[in-house]
MARBADREN-739576 format. One record per residue: residue in three letters; chain; y, z negated, x negated of N, C-alpha, C in turn. Coordinates in nm, 3 decimals, always signed. Layout:
// residues N
PT;ala;A;Y;Z;X;Y;Z;X;Y;Z;X;
...
END
This chain:
// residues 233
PT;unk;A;+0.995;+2.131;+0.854;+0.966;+2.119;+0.712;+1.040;+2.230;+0.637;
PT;unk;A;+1.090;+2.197;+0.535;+1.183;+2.272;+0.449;+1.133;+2.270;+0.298;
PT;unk;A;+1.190;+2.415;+0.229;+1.186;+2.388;+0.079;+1.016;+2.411;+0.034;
PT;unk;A;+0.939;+2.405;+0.138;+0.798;+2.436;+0.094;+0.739;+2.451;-0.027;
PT;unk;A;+0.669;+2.338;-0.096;+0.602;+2.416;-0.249;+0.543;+2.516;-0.247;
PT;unk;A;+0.630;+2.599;-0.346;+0.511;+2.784;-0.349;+0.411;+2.730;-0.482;
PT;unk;A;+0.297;+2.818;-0.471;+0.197;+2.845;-0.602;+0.324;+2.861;-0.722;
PT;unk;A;+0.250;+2.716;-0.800;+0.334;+2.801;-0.941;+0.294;+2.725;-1.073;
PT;unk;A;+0.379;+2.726;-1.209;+0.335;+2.682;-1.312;+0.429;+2.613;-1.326;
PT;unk;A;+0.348;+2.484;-1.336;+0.447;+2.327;-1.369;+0.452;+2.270;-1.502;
PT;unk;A;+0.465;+2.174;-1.526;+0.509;+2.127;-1.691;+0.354;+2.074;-1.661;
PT;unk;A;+0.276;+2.037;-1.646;+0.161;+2.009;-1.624;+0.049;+2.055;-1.582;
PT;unk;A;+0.057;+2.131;-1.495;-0.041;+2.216;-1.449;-0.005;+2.369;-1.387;
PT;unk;A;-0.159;+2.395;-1.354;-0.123;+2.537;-1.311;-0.151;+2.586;-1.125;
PT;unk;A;-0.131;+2.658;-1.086;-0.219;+2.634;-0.935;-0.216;+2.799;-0.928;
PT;unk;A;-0.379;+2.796;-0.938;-0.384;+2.940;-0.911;-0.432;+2.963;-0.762;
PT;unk;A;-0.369;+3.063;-0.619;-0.415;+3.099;-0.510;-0.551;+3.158;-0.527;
PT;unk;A;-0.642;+3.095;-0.443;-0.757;+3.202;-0.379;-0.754;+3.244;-0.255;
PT;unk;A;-0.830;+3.361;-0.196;-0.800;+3.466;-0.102;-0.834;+3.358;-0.010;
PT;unk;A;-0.928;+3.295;-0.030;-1.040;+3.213;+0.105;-0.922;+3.115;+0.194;
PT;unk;A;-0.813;+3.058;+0.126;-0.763;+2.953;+0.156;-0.761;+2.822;+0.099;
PT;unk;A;-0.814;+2.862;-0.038;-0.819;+2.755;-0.122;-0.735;+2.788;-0.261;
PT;unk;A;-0.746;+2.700;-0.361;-0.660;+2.710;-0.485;-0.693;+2.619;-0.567;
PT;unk;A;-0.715;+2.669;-0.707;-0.774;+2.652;-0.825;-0.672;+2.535;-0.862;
PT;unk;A;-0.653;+2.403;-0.889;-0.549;+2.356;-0.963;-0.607;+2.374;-1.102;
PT;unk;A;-0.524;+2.426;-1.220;-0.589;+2.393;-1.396;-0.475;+2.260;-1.407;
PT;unk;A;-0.533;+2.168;-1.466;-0.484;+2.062;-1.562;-0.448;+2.103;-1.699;
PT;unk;A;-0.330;+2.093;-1.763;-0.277;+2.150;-1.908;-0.281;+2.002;-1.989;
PT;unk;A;-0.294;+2.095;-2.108;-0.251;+1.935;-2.185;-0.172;+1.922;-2.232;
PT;unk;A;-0.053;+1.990;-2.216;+0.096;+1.923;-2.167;+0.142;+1.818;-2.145;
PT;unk;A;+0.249;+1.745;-2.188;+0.266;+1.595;-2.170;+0.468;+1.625;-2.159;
PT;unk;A;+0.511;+1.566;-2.075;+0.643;+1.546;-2.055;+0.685;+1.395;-2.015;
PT;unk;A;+0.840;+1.392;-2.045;+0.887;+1.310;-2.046;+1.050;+1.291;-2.037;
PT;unk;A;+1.102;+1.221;-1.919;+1.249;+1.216;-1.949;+1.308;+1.339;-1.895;
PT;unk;A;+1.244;+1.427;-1.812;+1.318;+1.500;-1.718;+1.237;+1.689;-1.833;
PT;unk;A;+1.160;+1.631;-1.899;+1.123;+1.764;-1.992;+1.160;+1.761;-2.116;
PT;unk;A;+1.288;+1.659;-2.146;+1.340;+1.695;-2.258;+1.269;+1.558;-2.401;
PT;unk;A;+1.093;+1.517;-2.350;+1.037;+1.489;-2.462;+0.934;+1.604;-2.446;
PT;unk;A;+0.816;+1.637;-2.505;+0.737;+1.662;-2.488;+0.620;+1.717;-2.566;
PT;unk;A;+0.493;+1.735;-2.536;+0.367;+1.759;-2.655;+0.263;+1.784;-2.591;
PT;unk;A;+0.182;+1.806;-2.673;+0.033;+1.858;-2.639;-0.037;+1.757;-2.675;
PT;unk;A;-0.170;+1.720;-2.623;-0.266;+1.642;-2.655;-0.386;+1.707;-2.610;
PT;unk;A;-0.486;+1.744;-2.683;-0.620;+1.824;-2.689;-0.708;+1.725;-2.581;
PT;unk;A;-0.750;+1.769;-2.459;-0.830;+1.650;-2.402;-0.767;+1.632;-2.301;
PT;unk;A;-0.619;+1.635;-2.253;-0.552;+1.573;-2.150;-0.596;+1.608;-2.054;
PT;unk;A;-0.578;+1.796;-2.080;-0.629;+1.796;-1.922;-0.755;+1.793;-1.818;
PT;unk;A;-0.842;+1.779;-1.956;-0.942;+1.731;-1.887;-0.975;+1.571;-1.794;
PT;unk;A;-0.905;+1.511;-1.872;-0.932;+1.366;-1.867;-0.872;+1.370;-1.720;
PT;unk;A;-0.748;+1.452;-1.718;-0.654;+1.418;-1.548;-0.727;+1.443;-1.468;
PT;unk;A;-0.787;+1.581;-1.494;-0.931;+1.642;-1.386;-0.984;+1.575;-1.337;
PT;unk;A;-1.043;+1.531;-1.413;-1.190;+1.414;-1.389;-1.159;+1.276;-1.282;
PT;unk;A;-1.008;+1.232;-1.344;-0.976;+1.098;-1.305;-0.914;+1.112;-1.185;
PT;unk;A;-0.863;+1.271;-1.166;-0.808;+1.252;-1.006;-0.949;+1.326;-0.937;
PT;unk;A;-1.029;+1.356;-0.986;-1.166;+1.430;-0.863;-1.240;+1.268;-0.834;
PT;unk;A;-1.244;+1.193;-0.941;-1.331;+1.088;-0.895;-1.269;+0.987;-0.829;
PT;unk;A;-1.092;+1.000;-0.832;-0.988;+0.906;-0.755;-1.047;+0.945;-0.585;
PT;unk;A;-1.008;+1.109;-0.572;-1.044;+1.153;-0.427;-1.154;+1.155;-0.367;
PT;unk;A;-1.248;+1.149;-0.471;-1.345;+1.100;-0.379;-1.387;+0.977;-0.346;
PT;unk;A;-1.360;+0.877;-0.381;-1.329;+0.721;-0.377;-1.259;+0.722;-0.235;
PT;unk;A;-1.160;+0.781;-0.245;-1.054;+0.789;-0.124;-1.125;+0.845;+0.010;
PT;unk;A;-1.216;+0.978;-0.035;-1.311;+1.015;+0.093;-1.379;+0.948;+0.139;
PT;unk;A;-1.439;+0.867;+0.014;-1.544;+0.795;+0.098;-1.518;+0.708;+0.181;
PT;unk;A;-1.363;+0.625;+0.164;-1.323;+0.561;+0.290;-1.236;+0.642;+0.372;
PT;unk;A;-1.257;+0.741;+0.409;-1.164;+0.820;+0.529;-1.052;+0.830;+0.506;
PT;unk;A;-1.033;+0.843;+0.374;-0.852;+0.926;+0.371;-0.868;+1.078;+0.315;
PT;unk;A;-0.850;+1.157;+0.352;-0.826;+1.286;+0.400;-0.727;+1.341;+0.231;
PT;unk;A;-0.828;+1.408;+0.177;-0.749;+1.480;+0.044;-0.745;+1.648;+0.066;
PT;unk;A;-0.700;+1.701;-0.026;-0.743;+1.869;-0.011;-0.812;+1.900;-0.116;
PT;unk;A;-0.911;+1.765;-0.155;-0.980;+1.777;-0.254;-1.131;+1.832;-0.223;
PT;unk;A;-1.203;+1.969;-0.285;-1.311;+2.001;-0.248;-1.415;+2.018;-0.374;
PT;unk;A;-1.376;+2.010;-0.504;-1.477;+2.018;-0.586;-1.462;+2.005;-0.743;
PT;unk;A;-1.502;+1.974;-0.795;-1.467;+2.062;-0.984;-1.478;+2.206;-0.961;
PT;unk;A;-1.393;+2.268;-1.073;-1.421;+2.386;-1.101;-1.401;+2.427;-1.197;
PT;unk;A;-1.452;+2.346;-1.307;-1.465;+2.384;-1.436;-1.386;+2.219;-1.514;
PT;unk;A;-1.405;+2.251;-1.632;-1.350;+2.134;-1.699;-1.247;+2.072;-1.694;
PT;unk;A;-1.141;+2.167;-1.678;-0.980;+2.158;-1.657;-0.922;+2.140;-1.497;
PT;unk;A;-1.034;+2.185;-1.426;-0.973;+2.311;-1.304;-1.056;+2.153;-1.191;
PT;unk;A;-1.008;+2.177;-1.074;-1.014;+2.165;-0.938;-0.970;+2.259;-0.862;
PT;unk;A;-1.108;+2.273;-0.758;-1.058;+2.359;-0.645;-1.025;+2.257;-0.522;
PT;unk;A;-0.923;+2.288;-0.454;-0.862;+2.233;-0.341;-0.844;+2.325;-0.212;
PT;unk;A;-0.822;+2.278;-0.137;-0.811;+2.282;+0.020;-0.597;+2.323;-0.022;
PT;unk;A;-0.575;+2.454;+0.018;-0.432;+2.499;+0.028;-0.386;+2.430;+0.143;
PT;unk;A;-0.275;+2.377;+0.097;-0.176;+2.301;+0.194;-0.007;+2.364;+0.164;
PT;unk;A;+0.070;+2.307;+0.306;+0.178;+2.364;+0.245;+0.261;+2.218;+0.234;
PT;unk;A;+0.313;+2.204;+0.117;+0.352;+2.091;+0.066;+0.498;+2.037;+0.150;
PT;unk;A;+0.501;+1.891;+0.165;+0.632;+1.833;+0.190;+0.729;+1.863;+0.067;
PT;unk;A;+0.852;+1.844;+0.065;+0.909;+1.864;-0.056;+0.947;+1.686;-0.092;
PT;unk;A;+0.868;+1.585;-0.089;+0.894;+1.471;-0.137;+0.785;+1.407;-0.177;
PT;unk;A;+0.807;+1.317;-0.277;+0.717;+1.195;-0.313;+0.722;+1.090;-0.259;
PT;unk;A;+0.592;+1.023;-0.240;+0.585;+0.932;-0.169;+0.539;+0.822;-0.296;
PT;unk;A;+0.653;+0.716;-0.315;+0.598;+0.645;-0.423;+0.574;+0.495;-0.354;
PT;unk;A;+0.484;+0.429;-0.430;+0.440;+0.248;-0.394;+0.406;+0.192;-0.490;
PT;unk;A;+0.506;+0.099;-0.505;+0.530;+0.037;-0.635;+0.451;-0.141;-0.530;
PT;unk;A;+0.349;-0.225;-0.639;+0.301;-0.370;-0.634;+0.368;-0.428;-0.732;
PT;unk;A;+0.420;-0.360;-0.853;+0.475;-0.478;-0.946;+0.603;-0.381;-1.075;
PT;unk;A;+0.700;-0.509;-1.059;+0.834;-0.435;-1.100;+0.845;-0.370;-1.219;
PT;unk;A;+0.861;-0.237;-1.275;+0.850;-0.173;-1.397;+0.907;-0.040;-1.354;
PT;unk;A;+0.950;+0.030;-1.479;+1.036;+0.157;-1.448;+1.167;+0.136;-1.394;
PT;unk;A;+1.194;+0.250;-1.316;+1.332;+0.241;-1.266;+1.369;+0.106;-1.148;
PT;unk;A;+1.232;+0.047;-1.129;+1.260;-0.058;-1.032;+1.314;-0.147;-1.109;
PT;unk;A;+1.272;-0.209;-1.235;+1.339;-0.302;-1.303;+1.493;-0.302;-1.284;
PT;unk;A;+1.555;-0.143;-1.286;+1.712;-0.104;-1.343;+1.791;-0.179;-1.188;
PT;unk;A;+1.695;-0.156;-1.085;+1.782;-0.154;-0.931;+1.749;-0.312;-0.874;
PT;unk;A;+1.644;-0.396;-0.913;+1.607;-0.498;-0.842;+1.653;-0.643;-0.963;
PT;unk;A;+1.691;-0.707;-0.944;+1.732;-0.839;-1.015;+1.540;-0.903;-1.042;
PT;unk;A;+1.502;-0.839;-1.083;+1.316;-0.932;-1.108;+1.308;-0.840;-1.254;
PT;unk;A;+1.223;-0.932;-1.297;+1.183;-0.889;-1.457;+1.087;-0.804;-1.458;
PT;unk;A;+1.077;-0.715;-1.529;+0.931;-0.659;-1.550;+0.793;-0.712;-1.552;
PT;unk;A;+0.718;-0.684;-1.508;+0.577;-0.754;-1.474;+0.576;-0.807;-1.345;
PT;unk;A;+0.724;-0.855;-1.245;+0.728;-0.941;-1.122;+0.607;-0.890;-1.016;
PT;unk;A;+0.503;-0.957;-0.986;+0.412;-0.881;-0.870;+0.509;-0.917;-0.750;
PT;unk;A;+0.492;-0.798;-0.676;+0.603;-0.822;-0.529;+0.460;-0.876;-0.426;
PT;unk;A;+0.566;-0.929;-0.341;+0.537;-1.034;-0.257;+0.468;-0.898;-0.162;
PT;unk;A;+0.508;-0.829;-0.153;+0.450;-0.660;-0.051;+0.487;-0.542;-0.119;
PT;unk;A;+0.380;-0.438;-0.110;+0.432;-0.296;-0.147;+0.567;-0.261;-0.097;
PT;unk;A;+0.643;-0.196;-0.186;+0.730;-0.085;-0.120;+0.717;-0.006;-0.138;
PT;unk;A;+0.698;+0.092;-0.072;+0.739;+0.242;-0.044;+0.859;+0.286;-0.008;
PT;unk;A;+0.910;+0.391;-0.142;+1.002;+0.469;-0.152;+0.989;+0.592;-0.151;
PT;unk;A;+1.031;+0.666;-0.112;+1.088;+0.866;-0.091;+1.145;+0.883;-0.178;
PT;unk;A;+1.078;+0.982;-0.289;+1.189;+1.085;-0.357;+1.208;+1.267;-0.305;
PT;unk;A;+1.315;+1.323;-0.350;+1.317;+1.472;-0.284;+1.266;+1.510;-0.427;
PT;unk;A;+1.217;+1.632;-0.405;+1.143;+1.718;-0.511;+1.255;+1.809;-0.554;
PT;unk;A;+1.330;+1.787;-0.673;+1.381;+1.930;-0.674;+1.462;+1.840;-0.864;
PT;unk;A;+1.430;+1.957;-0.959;+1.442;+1.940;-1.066;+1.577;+1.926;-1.099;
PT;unk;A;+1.633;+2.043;-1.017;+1.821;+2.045;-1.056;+1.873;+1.906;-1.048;
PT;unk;A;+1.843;+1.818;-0.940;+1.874;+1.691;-0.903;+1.804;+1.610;-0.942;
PT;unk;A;+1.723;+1.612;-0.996;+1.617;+1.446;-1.095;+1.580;+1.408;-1.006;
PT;unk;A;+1.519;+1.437;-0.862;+1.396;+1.402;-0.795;+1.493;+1.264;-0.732;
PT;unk;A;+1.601;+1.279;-0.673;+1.655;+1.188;-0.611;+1.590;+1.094;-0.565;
PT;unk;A;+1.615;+0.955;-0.513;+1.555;+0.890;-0.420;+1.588;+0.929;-0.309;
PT;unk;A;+1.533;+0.907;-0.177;+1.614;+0.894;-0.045;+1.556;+0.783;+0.031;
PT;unk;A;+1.635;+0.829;+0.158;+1.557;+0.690;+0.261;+1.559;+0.815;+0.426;
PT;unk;A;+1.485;+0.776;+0.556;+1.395;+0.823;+0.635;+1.516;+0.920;+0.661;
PT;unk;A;+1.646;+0.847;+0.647;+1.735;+0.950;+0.728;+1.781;+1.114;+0.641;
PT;unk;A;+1.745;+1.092;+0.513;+1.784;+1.194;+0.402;+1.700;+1.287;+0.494;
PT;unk;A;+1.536;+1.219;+0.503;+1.386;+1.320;+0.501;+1.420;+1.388;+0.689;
PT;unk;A;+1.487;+1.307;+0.754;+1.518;+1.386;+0.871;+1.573;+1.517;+0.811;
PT;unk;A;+1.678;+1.512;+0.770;+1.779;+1.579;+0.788;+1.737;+1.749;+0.660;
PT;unk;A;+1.631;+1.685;+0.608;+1.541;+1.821;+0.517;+1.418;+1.816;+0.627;
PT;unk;A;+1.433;+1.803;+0.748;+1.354;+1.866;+0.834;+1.180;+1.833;+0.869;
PT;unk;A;+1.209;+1.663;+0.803;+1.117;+1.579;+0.781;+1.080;+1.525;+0.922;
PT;unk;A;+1.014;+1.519;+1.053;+1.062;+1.445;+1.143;+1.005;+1.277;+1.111;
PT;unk;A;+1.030;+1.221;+1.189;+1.006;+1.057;+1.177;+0.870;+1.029;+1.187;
PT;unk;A;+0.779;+1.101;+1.259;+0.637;+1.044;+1.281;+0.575;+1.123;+1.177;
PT;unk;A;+0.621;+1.250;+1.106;+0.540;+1.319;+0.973;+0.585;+1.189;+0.852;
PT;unk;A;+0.702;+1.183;+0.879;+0.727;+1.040;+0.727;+0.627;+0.891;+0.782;
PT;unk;A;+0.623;+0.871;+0.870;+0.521;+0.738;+0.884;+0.369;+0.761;+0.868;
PT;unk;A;+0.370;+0.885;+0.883;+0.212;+0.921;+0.788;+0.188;+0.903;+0.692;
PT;unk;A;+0.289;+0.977;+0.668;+0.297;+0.987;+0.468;+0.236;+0.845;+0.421;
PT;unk;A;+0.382;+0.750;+0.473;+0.375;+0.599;+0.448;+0.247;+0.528;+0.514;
PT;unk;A;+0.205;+0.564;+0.584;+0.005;+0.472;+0.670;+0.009;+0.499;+0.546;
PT;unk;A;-0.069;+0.663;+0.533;-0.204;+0.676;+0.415;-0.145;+0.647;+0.267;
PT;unk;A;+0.024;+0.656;+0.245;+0.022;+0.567;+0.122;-0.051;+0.443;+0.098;
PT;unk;A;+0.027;+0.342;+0.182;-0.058;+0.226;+0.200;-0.164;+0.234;+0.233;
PT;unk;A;-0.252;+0.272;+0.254;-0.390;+0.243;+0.297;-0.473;+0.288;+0.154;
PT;unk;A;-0.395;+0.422;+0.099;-0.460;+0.454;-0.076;-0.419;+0.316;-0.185;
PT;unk;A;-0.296;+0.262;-0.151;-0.260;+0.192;-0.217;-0.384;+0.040;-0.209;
PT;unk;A;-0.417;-0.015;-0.081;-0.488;-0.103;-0.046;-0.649;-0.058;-0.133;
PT;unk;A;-0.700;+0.064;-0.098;-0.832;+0.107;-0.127;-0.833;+0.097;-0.286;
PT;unk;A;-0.750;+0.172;-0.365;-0.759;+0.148;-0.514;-0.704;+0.043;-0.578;
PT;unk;A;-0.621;-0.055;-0.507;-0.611;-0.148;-0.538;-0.685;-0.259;-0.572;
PT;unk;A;-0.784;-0.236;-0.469;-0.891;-0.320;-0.484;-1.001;-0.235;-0.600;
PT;unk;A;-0.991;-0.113;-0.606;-1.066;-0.081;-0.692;-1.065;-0.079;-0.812;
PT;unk;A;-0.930;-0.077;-0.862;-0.897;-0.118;-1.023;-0.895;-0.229;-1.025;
PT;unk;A;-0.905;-0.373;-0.938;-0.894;-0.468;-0.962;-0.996;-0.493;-1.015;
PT;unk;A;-1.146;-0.464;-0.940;-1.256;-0.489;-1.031;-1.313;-0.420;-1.146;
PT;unk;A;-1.215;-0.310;-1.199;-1.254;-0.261;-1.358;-1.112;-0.325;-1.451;
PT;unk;A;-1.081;-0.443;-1.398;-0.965;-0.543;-1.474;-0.841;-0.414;-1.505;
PT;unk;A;-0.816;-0.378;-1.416;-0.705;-0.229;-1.412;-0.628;-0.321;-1.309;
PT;unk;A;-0.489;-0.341;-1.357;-0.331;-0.370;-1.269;-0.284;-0.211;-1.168;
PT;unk;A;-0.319;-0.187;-1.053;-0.246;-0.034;-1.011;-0.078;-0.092;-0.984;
PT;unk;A;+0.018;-0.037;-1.076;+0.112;-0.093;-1.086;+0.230;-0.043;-0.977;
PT;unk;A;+0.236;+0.083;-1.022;+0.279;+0.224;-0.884;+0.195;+0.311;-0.928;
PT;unk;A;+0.280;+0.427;-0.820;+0.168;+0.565;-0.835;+0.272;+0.598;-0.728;
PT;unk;A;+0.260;+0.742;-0.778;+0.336;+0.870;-0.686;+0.215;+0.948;-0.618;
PT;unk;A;+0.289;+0.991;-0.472;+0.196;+1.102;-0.413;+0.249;+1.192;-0.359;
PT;unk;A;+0.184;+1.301;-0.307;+0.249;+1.399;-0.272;+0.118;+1.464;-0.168;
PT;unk;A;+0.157;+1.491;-0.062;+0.130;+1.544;+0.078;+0.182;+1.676;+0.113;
PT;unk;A;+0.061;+1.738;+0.242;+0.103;+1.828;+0.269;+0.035;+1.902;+0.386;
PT;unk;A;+0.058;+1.978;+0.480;-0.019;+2.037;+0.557;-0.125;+2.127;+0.592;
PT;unk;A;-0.235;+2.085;+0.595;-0.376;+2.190;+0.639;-0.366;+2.294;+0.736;
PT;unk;A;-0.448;+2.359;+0.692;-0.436;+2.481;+0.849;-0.481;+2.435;+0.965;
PT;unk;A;-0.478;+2.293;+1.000;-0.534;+2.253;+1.087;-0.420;+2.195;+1.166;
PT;unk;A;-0.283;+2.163;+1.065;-0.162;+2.072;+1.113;-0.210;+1.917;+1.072;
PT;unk;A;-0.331;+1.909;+1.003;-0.302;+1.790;+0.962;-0.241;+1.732;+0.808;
PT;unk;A;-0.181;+1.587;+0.830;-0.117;+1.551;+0.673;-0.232;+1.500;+0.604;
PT;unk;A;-0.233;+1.535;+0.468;-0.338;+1.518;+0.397;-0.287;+1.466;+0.247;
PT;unk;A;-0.335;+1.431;+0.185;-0.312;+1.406;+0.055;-0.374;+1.528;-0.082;
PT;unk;A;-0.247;+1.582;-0.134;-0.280;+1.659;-0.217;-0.229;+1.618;-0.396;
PT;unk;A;-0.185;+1.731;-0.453;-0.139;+1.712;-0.546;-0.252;+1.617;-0.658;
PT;unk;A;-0.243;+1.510;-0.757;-0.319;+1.457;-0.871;-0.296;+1.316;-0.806;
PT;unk;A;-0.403;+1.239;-0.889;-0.412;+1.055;-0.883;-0.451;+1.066;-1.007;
PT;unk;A;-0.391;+1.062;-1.083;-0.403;+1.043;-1.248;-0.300;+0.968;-1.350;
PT;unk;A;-0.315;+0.924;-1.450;-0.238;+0.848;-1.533;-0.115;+0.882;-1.554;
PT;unk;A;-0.086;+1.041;-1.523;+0.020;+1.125;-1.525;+0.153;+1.074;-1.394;
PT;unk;A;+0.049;+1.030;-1.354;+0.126;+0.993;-1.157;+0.146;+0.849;-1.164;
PT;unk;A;+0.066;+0.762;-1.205;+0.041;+0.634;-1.192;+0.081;+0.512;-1.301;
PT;unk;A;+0.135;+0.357;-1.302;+0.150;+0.291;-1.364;-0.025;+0.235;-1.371;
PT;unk;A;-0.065;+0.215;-1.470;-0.219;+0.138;-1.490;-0.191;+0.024;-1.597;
PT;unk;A;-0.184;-0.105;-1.582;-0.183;-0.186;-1.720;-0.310;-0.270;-1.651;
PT;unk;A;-0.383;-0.281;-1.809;-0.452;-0.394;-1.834;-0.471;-0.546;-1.813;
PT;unk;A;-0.599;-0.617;-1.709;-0.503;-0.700;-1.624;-0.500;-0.821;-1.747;
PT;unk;A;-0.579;-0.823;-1.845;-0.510;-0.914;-1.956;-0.456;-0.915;-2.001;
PT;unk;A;-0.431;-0.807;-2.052;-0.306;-0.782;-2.175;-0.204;-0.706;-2.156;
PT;unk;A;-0.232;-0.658;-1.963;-0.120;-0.549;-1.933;-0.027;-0.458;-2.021;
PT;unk;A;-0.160;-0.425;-2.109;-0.093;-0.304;-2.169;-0.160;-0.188;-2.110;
PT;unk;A;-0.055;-0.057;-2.114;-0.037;+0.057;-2.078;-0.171;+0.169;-2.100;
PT;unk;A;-0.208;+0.203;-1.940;-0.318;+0.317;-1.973;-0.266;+0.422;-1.900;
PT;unk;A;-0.148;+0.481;-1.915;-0.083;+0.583;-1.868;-0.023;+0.650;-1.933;
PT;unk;A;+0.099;+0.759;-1.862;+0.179;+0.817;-1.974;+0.279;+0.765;-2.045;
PT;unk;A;+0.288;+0.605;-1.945;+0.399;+0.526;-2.068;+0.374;+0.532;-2.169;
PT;unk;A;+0.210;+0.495;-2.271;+0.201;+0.536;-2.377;+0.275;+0.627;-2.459;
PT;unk;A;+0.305;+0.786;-2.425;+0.367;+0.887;-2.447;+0.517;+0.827;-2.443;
PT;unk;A;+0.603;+0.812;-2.338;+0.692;+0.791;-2.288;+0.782;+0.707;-2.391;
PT;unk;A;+0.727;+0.594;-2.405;+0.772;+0.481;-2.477;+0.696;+0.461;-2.634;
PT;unk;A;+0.616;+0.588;-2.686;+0.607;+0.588;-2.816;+0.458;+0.427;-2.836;
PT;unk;A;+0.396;+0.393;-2.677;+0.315;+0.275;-2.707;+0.137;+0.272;-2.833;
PT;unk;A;+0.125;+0.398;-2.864;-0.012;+0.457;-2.919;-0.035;+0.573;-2.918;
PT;unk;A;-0.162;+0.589;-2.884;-0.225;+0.744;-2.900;-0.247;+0.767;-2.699;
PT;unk;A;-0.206;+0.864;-2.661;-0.195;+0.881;-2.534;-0.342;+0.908;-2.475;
PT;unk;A;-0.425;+0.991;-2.611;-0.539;+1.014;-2.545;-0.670;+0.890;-2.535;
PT;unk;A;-0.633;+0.810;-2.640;-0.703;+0.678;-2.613;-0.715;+0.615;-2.522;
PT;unk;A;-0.567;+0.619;-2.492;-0.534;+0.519;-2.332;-0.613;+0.564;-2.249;
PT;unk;A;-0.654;+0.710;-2.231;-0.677;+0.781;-2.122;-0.834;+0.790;-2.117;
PT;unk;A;-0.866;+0.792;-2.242;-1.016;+0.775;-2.224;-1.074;+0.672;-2.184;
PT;unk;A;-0.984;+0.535;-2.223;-1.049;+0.435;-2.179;-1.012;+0.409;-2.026;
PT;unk;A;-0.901;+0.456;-1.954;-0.940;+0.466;-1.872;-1.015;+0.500;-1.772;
PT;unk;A;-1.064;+0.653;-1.840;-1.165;+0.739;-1.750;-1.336;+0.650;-1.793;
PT;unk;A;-1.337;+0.630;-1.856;-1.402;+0.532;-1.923;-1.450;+0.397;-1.818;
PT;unk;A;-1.382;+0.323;-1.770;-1.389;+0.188;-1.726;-1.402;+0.288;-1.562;
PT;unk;A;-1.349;+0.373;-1.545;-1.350;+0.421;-1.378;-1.482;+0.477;-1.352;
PT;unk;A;-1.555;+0.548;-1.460;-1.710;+0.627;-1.439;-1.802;+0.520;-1.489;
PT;unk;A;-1.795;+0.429;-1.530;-1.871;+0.362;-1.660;-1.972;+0.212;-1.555;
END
């Protein structure tokens, strides 16, 4: 494993170290877009992310997928289980939108016939490249740590899939990000929030994410309430 995420301050959040082996994530209400070069504040955001990724992971615990999620800690804040991070995203796209539209001959909205899962590398200088298994070898990825990644993608992807289906929520994609316990096991860290995730409406498949922001669709914090909204409610 290479490139390791250190503790630090992101366009989104904050991650403060504790001595014990754990770490404070704060949620900001910060909003980016387009590589950084949109961006704003919205009063509320970061709470709303809080909330929607503590009650994502525990959804996820309760069927046996393994987070470094251990609690609230305050309005903004989650405390987590310290891991040392892969340097890639693990994304799984069900239906064509975003940059998949630009690369695949299918229209926007197309539901795929099966998930795919794609690899991006983490690194800002380069716009979060895509890759494929042989890139993640060669950054020191071995082959059976990347088919983890990819199980518990799919298997998060299967579990909330079915779970936004019955609050009439489309899970469209969603990014993740993994990393290692002091135990050596892969775990799921990082957010499950609107920030990470495509969410449209399964009637009107309109946008409860940061496309809102992105693409100028409304008020970002509306979207978001009603999402957190339909997920606790």
């Amino acid at each position: 494993m290479v490139n390791l995420m250190e503790v630090y301050e992101g366009k989104a959040k904050k991650v403060i170290p504790l001595d014990d082996g754990k770490v404070i994530i704060e949620f900001k209400d910060d909003a980016t877009a387009f590589d950084g070069s949109k961006k704003a504040q919205f009063r509320g955001k970061g709470w709303l992310n809080a909330q929607i990724s503590a009650h994502l992971f525990k959804i996820l615990e309760e069927r046996g997928i393994k987070t470094h999620f251990i609690g609230v800690a305050g309005d903004n804040r989650l405390i987590v289980e310290r891991l040392k991070m892969y340097p890639v995203e693990v994304v799984v796209r069900n239906v064509v939108a975003g940059s998949l539209k630009k690369r695949l001959p299918l229209e926007e909205g197309t539901e795929l016939r099966e998930p795919i899962v794609e690899l991006y590398y983490k690194d800002d200088a380069l716009h979060d490249p895509m890759i494929n298994r042989h890139h993640a070898r060669i950054l020191g990825i071995s082959e059976d740590e990347i088919e983890e990644m990819e199980r518990i993608a799919l298997k998060v992807n299967e579990v909330l899939g079915e779970y936004f289906r019955k609050k009439g929520i489309i899970l469209v994609d969603f990014k993740l990000e993994f990393g290692k316990n002091g135990r050596g096991e892969i775990v799921l860290g990082d957010e499950i929030s609107p920030d990470t995730c495509r969410f449209w409406d399964a009637e009107t498949k309109r946008s409860l994410d940061k496309d809102v922001f992105r693409f100028d669709k409304g008020d970002l914090i509306s979207a978001y309430e009603e999402l957190y909204k339909r997920l606790t409610g």
